[in-house]
N, C-alpha and C positions, 0 to 999 in steps of 0.2 A: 791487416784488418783496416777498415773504414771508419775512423772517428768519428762520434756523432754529437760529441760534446758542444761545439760551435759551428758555421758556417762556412769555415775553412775547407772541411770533410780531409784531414788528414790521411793519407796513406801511412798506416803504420805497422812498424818490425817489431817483433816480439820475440827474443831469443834468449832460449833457459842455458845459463852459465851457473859454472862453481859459488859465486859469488853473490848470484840472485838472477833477475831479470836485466837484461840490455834491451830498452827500449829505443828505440830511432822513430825518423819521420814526421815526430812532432811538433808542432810549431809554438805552442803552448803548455805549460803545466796541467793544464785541466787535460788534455789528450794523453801525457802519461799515465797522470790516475786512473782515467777512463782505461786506457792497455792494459794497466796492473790489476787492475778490479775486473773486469773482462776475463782473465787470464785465472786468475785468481779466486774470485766467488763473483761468480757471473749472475746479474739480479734484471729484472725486469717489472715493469708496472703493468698490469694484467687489466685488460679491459673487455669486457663481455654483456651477459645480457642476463636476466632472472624472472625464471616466471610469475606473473601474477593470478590474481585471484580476477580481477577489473576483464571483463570482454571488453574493451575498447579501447583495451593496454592491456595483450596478454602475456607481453615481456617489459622490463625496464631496463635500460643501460646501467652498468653498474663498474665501475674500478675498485682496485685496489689502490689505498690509500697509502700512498710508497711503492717501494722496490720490496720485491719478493726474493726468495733464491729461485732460478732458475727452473733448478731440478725440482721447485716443488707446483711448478704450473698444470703440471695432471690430477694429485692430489686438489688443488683448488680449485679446479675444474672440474671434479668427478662430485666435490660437496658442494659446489654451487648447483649443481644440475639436479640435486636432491631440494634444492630451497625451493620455496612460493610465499610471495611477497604478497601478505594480506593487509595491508595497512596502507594509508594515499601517502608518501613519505614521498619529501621534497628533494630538489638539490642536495647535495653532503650527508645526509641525515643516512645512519649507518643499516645497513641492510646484517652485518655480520660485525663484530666487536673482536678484536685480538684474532681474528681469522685461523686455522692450525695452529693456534696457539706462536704465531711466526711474528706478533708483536703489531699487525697493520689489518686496519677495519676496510671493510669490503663497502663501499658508500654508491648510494645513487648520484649521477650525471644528469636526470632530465625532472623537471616538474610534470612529466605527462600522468604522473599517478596524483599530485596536487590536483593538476587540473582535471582530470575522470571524479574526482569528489565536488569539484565544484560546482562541473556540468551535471553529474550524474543523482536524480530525484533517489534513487532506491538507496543511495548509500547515508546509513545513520551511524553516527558514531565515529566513521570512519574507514567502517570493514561494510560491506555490501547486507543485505537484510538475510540473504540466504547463507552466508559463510561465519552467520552470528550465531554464539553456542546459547 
């Protein structure tokens, strides 16, 4: 595997023994841990999009706040794609709290819904005049 931890891009061996893992090719400690965590509970930081309620933002960029497990990126993809973001909600500000219950909040990346409230006369409140109960 190709280390991604630094600048280096390590070539790295990963080989299961009696004993544990024999890692090689590393030029640093952060590239072991990266191999054994890889190898081991492989996680990822999930970056996507969520629809809104805003026509002139009808999706907003949205991450996950941390590393995920791997195996669980369809499950949070399949309950992201059920959300719609009604609210102008800025930078960081959380779209999803404790996400699958997996301990990391699903946050917005862009102020393009701050700024649809700014520009936008029909929005009171913060939710658009027609998506108000």
């Amino acid at each position: 595997m190709t280390c991604i931890v630094c600048p280096n891009g390590c070539r790295i061996q990963v080989e299961k023994k009696a004993e544990g893992l024999a890692i090689t090719g590393n030029q640093c400690k952060r590239g072991a841990a990266f191999a054994e965590a890889e190898i081991t509970n492989p996680t990822r930081t999930v970056t996507t999009t969520v629809r809104t309620v805003f026509p002139r933002a009808p999706v907003v960029p949205v991450r996950t706040r941390g590393e995920i497990p791997k195996d669980k990126i369809r499950d949070l993809m399949a309950f992201l794609n059920t959300l719609t973001v009604t609210e102008p909600l800025g930078i960081g500000a959380a779209v999803v709290k404790n996400v699958l219950g997996l301990g990391r909040d699903v946050v917005v990346t862009s102020n393009v819904l701050a700024e649809e409230a700014d520009e936008s006369p029909e929005l009171a409140g913060g939710v658009p005049k027609s998506y108000k109960s």
